[in-house]
gemmi code that builds the backbone of each chain (N, CA, C; Angstrom):
import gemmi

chains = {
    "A": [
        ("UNK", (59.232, -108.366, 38.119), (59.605, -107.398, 37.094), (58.451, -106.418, 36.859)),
        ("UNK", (58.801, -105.008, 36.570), (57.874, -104.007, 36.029), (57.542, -104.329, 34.971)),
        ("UNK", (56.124, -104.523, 34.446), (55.658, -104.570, 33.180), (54.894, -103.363, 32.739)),
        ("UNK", (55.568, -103.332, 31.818), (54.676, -101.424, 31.383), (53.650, -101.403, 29.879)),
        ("UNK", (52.793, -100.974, 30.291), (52.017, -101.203, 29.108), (51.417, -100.060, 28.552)),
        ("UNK", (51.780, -99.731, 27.474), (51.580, -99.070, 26.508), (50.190, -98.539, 25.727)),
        ("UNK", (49.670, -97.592, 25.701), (48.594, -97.629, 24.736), (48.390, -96.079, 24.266)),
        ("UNK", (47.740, -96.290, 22.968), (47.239, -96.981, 22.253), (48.425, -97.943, 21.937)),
        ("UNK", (48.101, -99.138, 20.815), (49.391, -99.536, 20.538), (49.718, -98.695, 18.973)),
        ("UNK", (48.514, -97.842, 17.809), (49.066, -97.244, 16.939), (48.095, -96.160, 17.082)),
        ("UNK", (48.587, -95.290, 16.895), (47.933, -93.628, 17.377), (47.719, -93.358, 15.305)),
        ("UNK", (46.566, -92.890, 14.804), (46.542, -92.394, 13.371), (45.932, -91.034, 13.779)),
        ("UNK", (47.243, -90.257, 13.309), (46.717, -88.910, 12.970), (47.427, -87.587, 12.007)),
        ("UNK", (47.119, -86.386, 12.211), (47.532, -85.883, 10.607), (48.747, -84.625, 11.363)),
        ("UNK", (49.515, -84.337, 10.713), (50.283, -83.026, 11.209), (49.747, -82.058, 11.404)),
        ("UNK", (50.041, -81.605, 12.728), (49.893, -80.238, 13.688), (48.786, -80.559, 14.497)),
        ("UNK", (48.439, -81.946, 14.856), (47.732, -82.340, 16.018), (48.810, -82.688, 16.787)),
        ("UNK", (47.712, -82.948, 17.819), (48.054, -83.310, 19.483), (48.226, -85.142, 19.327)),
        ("UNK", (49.403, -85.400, 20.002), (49.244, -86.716, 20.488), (49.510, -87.046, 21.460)),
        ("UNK", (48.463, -87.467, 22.236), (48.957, -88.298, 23.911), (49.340, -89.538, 24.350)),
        ("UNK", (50.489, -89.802, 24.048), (50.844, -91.308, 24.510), (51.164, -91.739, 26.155)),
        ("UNK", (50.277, -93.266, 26.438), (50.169, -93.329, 27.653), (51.094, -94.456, 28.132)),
        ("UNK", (52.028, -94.616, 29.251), (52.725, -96.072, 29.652), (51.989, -96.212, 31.007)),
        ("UNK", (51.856, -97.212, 31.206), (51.327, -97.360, 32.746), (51.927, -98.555, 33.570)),
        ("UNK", (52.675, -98.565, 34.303), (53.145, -99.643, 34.966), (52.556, -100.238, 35.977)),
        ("UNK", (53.249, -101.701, 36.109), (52.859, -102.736, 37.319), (52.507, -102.302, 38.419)),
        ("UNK", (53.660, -102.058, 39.218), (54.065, -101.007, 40.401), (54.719, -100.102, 40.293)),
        ("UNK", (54.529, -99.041, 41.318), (55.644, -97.614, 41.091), (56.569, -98.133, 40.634)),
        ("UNK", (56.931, -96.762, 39.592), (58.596, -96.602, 39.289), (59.789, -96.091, 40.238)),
        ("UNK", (60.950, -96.626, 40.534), (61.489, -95.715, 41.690), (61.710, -94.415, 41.345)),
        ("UNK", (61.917, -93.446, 42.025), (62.105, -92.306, 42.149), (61.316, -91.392, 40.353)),
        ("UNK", (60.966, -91.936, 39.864), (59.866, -91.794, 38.578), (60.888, -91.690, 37.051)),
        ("UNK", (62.030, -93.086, 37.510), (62.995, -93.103, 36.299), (62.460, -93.904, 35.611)),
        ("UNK", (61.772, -92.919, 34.556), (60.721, -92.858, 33.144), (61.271, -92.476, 32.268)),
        ("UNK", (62.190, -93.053, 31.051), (62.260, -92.497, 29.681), (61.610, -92.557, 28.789)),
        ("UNK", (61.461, -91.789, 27.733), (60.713, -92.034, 26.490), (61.850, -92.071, 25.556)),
        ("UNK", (61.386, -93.010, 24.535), (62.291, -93.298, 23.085), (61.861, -93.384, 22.346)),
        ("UNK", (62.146, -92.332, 20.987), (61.636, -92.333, 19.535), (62.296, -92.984, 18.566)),
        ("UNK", (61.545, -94.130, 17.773), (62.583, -94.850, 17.016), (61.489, -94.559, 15.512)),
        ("UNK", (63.017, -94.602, 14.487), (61.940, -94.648, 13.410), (62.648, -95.850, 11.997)),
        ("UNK", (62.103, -96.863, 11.122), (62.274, -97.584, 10.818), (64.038, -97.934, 10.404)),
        ("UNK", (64.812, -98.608, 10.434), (65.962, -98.610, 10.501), (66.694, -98.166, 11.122)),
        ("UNK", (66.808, -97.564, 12.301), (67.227, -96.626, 12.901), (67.678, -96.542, 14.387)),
        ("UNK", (68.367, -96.246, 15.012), (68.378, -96.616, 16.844), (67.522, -95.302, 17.037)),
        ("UNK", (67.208, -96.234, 18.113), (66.330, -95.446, 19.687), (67.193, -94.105, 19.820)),
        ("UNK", (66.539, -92.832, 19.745), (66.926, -91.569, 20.405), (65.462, -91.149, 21.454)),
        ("UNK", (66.704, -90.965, 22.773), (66.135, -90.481, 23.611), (65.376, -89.110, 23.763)),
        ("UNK", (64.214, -89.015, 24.085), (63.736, -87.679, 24.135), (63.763, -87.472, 25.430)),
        ("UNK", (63.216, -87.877, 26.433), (62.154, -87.496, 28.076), (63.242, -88.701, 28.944)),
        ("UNK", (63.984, -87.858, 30.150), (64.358, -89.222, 31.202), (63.312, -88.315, 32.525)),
        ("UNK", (63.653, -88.335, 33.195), (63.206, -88.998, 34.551), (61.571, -88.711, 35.047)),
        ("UNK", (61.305, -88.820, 33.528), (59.701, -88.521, 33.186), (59.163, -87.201, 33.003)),
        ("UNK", (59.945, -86.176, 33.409), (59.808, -85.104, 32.975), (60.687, -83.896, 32.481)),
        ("UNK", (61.958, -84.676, 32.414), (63.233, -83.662, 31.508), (63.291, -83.815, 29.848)),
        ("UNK", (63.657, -83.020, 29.659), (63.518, -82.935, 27.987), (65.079, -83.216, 27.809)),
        ("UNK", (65.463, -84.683, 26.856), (67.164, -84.732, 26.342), (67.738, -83.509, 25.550)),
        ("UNK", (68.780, -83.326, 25.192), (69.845, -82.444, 24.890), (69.409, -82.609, 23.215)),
        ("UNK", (68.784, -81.161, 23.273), (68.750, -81.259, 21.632), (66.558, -81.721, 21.348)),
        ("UNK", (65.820, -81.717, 21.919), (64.537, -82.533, 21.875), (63.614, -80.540, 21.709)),
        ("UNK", (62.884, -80.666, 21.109), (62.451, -79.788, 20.967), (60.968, -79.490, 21.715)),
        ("UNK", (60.757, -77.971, 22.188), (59.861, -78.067, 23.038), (58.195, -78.525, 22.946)),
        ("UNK", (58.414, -79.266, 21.905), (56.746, -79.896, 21.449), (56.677, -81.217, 22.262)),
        ("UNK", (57.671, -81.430, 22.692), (57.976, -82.849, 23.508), (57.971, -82.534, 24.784)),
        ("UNK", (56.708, -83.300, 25.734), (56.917, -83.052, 26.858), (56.263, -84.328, 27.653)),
        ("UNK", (57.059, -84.854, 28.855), (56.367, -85.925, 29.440), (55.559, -85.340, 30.975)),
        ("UNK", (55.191, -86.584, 31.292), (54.481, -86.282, 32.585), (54.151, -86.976, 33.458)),
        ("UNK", (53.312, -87.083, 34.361), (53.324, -88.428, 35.163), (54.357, -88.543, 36.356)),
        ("UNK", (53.853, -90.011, 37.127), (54.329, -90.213, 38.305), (53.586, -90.998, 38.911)),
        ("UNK", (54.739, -92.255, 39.593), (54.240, -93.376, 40.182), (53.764, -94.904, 39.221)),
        ("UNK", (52.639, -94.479, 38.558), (52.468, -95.625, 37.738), (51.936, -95.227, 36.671)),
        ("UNK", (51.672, -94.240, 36.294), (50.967, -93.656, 35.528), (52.027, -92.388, 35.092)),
        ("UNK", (52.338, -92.251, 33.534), (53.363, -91.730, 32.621), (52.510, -91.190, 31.113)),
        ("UNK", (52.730, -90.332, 30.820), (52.228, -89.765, 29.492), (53.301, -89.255, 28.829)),
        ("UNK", (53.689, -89.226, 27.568), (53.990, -88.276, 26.808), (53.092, -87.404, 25.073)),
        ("UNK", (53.368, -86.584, 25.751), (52.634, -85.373, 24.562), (53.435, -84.915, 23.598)),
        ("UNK", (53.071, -84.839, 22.162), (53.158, -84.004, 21.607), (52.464, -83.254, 20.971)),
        ("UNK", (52.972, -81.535, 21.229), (51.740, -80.460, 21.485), (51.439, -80.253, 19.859)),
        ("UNK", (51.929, -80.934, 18.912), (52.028, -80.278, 17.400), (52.670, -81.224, 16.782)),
        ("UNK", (51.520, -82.354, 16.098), (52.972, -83.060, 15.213), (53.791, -82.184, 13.935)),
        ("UNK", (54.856, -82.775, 14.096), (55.625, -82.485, 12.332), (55.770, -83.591, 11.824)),
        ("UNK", (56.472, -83.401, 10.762), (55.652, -85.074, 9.629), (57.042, -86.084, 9.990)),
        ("UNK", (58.016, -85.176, 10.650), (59.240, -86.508, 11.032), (58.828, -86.905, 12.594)),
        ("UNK", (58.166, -86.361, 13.103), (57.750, -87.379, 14.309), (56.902, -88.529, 14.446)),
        ("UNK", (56.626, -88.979, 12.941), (55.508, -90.053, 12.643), (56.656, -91.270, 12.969)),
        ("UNK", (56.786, -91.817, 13.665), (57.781, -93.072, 14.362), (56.621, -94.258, 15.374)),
        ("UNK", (57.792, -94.519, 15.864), (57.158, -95.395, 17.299), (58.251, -94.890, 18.449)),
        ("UNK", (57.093, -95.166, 19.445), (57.689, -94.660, 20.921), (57.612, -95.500, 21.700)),
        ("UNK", (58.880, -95.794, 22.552), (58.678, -96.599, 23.458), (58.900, -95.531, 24.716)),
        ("UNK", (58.597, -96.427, 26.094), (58.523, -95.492, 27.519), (59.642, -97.341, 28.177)),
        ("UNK", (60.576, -96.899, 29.054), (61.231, -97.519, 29.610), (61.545, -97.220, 30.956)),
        ("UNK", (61.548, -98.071, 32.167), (61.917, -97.857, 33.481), (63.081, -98.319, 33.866)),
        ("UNK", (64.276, -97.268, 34.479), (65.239, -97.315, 34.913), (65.557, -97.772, 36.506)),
        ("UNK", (64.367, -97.720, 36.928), (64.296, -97.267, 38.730), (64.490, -98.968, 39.555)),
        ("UNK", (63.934, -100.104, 38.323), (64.110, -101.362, 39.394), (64.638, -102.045, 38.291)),
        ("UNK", (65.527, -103.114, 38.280), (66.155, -104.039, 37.748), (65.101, -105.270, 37.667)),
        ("UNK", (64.485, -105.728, 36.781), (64.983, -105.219, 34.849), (64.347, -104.185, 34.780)),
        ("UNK", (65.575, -103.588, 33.925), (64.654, -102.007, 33.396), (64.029, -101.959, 32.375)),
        ("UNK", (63.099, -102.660, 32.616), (62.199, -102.812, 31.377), (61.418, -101.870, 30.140)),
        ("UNK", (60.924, -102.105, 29.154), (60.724, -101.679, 28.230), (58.999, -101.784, 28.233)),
        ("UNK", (58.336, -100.818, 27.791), (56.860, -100.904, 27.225), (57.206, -101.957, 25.494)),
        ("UNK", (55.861, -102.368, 25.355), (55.640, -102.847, 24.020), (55.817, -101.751, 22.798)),
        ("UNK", (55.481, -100.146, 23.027), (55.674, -99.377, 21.993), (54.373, -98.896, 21.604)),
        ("UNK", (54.237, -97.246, 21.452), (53.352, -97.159, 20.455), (53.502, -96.456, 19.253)),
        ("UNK", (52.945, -96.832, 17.898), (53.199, -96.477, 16.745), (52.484, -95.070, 16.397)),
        ("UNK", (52.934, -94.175, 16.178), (52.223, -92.713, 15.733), (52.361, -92.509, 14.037)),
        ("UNK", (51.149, -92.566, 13.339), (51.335, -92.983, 12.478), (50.219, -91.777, 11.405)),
        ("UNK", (50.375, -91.776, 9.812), (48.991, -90.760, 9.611), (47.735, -91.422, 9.249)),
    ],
    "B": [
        ("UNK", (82.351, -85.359, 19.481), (81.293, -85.932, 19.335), (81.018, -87.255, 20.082)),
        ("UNK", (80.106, -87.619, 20.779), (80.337, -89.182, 21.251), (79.664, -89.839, 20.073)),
        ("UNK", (80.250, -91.231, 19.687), (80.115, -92.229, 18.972), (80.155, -93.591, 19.851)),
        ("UNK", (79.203, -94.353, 19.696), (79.939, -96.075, 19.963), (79.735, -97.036, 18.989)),
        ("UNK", (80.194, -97.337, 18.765), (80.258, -98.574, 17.448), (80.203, -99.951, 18.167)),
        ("UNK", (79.189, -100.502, 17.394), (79.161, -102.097, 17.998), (79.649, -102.943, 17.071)),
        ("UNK", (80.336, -104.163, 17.354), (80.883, -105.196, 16.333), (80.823, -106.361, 16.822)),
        ("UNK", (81.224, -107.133, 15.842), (80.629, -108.705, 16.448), (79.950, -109.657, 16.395)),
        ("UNK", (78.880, -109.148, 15.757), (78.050, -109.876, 15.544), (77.911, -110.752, 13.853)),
        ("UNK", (76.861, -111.607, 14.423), (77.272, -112.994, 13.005), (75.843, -113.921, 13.399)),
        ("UNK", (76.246, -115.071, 12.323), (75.744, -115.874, 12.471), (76.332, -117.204, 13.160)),
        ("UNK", (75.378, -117.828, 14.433), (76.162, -118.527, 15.214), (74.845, -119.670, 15.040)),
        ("UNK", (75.504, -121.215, 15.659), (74.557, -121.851, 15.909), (73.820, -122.363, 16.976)),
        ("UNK", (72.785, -122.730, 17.852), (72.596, -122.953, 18.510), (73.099, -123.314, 19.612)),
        ("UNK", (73.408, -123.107, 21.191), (74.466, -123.489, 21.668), (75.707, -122.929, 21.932)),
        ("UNK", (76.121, -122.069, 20.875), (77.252, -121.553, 20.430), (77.578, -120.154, 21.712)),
        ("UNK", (78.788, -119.614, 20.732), (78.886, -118.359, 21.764), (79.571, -117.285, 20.612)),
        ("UNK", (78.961, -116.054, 21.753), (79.580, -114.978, 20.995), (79.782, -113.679, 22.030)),
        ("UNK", (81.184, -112.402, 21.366), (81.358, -111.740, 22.024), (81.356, -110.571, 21.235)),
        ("UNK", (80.449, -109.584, 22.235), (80.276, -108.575, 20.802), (81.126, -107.289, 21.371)),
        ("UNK", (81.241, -106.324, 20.913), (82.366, -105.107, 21.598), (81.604, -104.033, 20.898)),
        ("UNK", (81.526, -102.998, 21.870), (81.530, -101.496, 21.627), (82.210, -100.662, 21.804)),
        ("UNK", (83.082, -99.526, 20.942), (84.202, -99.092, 21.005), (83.643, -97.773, 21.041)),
        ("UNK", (83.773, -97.019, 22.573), (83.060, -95.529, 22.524), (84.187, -94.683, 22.418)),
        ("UNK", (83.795, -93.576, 21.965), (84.720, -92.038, 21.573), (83.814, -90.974, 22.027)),
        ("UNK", (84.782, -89.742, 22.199), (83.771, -88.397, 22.390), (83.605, -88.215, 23.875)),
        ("UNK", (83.725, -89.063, 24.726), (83.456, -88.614, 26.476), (84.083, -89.753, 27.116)),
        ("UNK", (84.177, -89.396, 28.337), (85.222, -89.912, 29.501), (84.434, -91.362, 29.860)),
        ("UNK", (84.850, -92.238, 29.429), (84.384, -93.665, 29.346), (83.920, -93.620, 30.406)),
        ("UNK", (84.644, -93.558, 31.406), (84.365, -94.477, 32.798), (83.452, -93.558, 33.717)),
        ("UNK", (83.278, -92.246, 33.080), (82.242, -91.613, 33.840), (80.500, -92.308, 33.411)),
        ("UNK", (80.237, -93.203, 32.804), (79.029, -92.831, 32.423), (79.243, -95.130, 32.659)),
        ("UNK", (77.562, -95.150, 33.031), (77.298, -96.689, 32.980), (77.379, -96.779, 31.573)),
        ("UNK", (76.858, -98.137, 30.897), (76.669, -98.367, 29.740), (75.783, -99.476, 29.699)),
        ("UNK", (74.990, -99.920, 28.523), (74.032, -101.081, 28.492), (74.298, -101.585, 27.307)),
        ("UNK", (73.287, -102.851, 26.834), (72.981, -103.206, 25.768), (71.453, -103.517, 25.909)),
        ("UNK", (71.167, -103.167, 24.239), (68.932, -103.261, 24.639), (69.375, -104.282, 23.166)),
        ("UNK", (68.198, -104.793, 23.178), (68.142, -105.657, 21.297), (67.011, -105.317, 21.041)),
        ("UNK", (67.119, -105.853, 19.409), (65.665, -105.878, 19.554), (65.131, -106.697, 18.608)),
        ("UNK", (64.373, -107.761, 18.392), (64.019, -109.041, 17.273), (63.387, -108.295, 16.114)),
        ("UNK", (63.912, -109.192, 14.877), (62.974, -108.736, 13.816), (61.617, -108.060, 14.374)),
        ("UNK", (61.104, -107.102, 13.450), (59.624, -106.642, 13.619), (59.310, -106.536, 14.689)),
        ("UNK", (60.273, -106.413, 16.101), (59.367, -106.078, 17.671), (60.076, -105.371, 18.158)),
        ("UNK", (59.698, -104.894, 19.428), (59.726, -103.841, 20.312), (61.199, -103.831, 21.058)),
        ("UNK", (61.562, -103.280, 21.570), (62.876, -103.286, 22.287), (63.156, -104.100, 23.421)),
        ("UNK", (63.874, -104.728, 24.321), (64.376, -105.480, 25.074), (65.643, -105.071, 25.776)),
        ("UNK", (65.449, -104.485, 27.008), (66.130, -104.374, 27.665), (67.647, -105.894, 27.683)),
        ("UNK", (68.766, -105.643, 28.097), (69.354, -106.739, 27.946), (70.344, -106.780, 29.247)),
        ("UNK", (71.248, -105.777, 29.697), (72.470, -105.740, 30.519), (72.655, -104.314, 30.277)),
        ("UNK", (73.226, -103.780, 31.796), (73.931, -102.686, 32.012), (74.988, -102.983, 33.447)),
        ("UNK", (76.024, -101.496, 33.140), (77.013, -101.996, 33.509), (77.739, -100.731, 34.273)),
        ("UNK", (77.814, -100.185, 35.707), (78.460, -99.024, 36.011), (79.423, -98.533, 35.592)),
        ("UNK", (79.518, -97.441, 35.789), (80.998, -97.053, 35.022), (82.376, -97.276, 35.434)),
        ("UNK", (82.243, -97.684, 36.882), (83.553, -98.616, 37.217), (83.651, -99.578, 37.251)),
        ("UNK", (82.333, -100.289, 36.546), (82.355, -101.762, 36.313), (82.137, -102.687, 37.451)),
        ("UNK", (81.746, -102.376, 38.396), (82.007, -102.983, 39.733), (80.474, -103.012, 40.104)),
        ("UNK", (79.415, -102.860, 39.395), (77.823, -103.385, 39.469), (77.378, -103.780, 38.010)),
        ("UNK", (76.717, -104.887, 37.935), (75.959, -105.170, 36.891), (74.991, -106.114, 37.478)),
        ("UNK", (73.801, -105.422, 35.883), (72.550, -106.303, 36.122), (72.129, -107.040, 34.717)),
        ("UNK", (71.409, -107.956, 35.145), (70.791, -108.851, 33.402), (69.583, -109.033, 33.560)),
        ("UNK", (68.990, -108.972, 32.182), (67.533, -109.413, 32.489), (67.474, -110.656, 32.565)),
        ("UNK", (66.650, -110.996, 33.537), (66.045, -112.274, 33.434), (66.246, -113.548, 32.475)),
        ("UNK", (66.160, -112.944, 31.084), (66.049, -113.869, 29.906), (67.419, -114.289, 30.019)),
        ("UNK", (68.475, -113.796, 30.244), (69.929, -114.141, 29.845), (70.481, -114.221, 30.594)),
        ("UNK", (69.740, -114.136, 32.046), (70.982, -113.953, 33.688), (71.738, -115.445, 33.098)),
        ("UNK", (73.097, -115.967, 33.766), (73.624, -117.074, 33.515), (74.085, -117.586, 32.162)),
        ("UNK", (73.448, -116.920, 31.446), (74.381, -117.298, 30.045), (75.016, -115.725, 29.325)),
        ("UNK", (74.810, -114.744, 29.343), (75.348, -113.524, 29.349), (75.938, -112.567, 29.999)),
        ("UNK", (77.273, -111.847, 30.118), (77.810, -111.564, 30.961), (78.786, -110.260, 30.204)),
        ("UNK", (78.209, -108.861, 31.008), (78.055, -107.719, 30.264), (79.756, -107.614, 31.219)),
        ("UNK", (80.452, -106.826, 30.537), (82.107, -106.543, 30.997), (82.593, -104.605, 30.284)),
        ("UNK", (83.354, -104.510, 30.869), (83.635, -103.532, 30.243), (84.997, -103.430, 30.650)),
        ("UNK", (86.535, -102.314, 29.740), (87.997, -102.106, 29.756), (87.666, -100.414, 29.608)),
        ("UNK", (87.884, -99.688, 30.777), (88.289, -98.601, 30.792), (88.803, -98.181, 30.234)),
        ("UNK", (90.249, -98.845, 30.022), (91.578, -98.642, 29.514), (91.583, -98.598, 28.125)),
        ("UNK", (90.578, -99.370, 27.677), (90.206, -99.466, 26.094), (88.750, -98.740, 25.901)),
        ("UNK", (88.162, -97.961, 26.657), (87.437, -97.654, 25.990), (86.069, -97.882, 25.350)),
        ("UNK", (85.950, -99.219, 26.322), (85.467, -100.518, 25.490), (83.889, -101.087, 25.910)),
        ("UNK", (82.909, -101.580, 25.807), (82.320, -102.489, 26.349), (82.082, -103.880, 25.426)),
        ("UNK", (81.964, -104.901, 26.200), (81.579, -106.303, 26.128), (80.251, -106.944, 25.965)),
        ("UNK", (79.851, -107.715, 25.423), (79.094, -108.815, 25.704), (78.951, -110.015, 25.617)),
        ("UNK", (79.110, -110.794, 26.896), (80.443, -112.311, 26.065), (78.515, -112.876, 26.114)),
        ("UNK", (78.461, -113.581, 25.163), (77.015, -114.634, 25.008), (77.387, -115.910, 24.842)),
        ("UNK", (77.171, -116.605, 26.010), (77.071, -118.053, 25.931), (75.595, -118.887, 25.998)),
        ("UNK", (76.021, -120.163, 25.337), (74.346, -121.085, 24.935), (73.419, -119.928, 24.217)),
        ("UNK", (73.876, -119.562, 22.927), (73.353, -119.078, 22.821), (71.512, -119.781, 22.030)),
        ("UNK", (70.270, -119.439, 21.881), (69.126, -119.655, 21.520), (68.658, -119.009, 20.111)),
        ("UNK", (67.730, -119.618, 19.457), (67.135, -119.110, 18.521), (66.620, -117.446, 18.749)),
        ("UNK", (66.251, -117.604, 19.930), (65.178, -116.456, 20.675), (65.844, -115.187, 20.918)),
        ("UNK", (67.146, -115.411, 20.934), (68.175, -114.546, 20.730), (68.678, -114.019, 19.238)),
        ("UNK", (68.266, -114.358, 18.781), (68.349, -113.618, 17.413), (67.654, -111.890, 17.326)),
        ("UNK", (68.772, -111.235, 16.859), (68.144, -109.416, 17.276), (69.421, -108.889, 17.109)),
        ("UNK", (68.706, -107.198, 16.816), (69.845, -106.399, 16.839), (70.140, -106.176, 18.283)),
        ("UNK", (71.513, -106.202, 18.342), (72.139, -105.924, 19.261), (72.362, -104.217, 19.717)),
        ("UNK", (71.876, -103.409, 20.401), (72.605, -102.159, 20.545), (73.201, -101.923, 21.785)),
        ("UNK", (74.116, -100.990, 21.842), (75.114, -100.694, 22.792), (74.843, -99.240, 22.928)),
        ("UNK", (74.732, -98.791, 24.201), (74.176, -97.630, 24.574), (74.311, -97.012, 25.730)),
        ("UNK", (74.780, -95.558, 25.859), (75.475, -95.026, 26.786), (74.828, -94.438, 28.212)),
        ("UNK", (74.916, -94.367, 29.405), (74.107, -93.909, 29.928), (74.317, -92.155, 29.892)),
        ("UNK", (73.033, -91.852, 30.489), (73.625, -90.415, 31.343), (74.290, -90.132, 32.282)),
        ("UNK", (74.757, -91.083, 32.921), (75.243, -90.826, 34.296), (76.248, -92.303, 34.857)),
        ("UNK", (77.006, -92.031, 35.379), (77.762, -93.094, 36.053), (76.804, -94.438, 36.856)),
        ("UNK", (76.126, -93.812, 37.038), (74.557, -94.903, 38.125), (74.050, -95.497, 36.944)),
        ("UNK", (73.764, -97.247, 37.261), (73.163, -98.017, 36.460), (71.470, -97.412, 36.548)),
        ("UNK", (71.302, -96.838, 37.335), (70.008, -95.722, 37.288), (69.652, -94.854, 36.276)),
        ("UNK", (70.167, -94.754, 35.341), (70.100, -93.569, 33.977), (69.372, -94.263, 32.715)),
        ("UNK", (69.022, -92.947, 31.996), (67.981, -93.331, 30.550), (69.326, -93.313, 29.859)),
        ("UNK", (69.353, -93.790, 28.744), (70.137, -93.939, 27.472), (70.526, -92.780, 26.574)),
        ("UNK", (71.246, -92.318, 26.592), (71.022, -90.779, 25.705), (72.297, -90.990, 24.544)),
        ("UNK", (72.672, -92.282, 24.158), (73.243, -92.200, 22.846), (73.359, -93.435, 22.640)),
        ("UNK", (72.682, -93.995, 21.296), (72.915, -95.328, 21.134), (73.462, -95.512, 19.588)),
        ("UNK", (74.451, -96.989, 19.412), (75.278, -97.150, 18.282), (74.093, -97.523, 17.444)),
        ("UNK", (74.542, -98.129, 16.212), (73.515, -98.359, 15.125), (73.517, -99.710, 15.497)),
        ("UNK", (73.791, -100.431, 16.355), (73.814, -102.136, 16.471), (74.106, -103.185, 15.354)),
        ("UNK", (74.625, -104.285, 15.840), (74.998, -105.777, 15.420), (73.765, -106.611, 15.264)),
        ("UNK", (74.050, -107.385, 14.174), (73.303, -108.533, 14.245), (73.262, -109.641, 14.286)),
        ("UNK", (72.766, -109.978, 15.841), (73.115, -111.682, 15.874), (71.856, -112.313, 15.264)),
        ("UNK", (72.742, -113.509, 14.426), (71.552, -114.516, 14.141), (71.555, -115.803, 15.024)),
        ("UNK", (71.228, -116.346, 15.311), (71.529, -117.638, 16.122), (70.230, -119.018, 15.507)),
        ("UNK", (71.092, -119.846, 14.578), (70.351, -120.533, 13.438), (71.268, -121.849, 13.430)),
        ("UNK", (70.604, -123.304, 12.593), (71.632, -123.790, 11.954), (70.815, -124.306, 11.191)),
    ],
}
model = gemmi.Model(1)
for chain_id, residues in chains.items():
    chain = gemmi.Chain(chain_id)
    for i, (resn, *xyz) in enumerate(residues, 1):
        res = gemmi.Residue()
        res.name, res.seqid = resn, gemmi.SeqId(i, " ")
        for name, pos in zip(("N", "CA", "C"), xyz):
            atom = gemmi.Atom()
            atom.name, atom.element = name, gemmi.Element(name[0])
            atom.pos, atom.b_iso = gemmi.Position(*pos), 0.0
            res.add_atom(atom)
        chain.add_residue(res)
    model.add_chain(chain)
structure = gemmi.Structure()
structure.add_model(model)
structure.setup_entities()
C-alpha cells in the first residue's frame, strides 16, 4: 500500500499569508492521481486539486497544487479566514487509494 | 444539483451486520464510479471501497477486504454497503462519495454528509 505522509501536521498562521502544504508518498503515484481535500469541523471533505494539478469546479484561484511522482504540494497564495480547516492529499492511481494523515491550517 | 444522501447507519454490536445506502440525484448514476471513505471520531479520513460505474470492478481496503462488500442498482440510483463481522474499530462516519469519472481512477468531487456507525455492546 501507498503510505502518504503529510507535513507539517498543523501549519499556525494569520490571513493573507502563504501556506505550503506538503504530501509525500511511499512510491510513485500512477499517472500523478493526487487529490487534495479541505475539510472543516463537522463537515464533509470538499474537493479542491485532482490529478495534482487541476483546480475542482468552483475552487478559487488561490488554490493551487503541484508536484509529481512522490513528491506533491499544495499552496495557498493568500489565506482567507474560511480556509483555516484541515487538508488532506489522497492517491487514486494504486488500490488502496489511500489517504495522508492530514494537515491542520490553523491561526 | 447532485446530492447523495447516506442512510443506515446505527448502533450495532460486535459481530453484527449492517447495510448502509446512498441515494444519488442530479447526474447520470451510472456514468460516474462511486466510493465510501469514513472517518473515526477525532481522525483523519480512511479510504474504504469504490465501485465503477457499471459495477462490474470493485476494490476494498485492506482493513475490510472479506467482510465488506461495496454494490451498487443503477436502476435505483443507488449505492450499497453491506458490512459484515462487524468490529469496534469500525466505528466512524460513514461517507458516500461520487467520483469524477466512470474509472475507479478518479478524486471525489461530491460527498454526502455521512452515517454513523457505532459498533459497541
Amino acid at each position: 500500500e501507498i503510505v502518504l505522509t503529510q507535513s507539517p501536521g498543523t501549519l499556525a498562521l494569520s490571513p493573507g499569508e502563504r501556506a505550503t502544504l506538503s504530501c509525500r508518498a511511499s512510491q510513485s503515484v500512477s499517472s500523478n492521481y493526487l487529490a487534495w481535500y479541505q475539510q472543516k469541523p463537522g463537515q464533509a471533505p470538499r474537493l479542491l486539486i485532482y490529478d495534482a494539478v487541476s483546480r475542482a469546479t468552483g475552487i478559487p484561484d488561490t488554490f493551487s497544487g503541484s508536484g509529481s511522482g512522490t513528491d506533491f504540494s499544495l499552496t495557498i497564495s493568500r489565506l482567507e479566514p474560511e480556509d483555516f480547516a484541515a487538508y488532506y492529499c489522497q492517491q487514486y492511481g494504486t488500490s488502496p487509494f489511500t489517504f495522508g494523515g492530514g494537515t491542520k491550517v490553523e491561526i | 444539483e447532485v446530492q447523495v444522501l447516506e442512510s443506515g447507519g446505527g448502533l450495532v454490536q460486535p459481530g453484527g451486520s449492517l447495510r448502509l445506502s446512498c441515494a444519488a440525484s442530479g447526474f447520470t448514476f451510472s456514468d460516474n464510479a462511486m466510493s465510501w471513505v469514513r472517518q473515526a471520531p477525532g481522525k483523519g479520513l480512511e479510504w474504504v471501497s469504490v465501485i465503477s460505474g457499471s459495477g462490474g470492478h470493485t476494490y476494498h481496503a485492506d482493513s475490510v477486504k472479506g467482510r465488506f462488500t461495496i454494490s451498487r442498482d443503477n436502476s435505483r440510483d443507488t449505492l450499497y454497503l453491506q458490512m459484515n463481522s462487524l468490529r469496534a474499530e469500525d466505528t466512524a462516519i460513514y461517507y458516500c462519495a461520487k467520483a469524477r469519472t466512470s474509472s475507479r481512477f478518479s478524486a471525489l468531487d461530491y460527498w454526502g454528509h455521512g452515517t454513523l456507525v457505532t459498533v459497541s455492546s
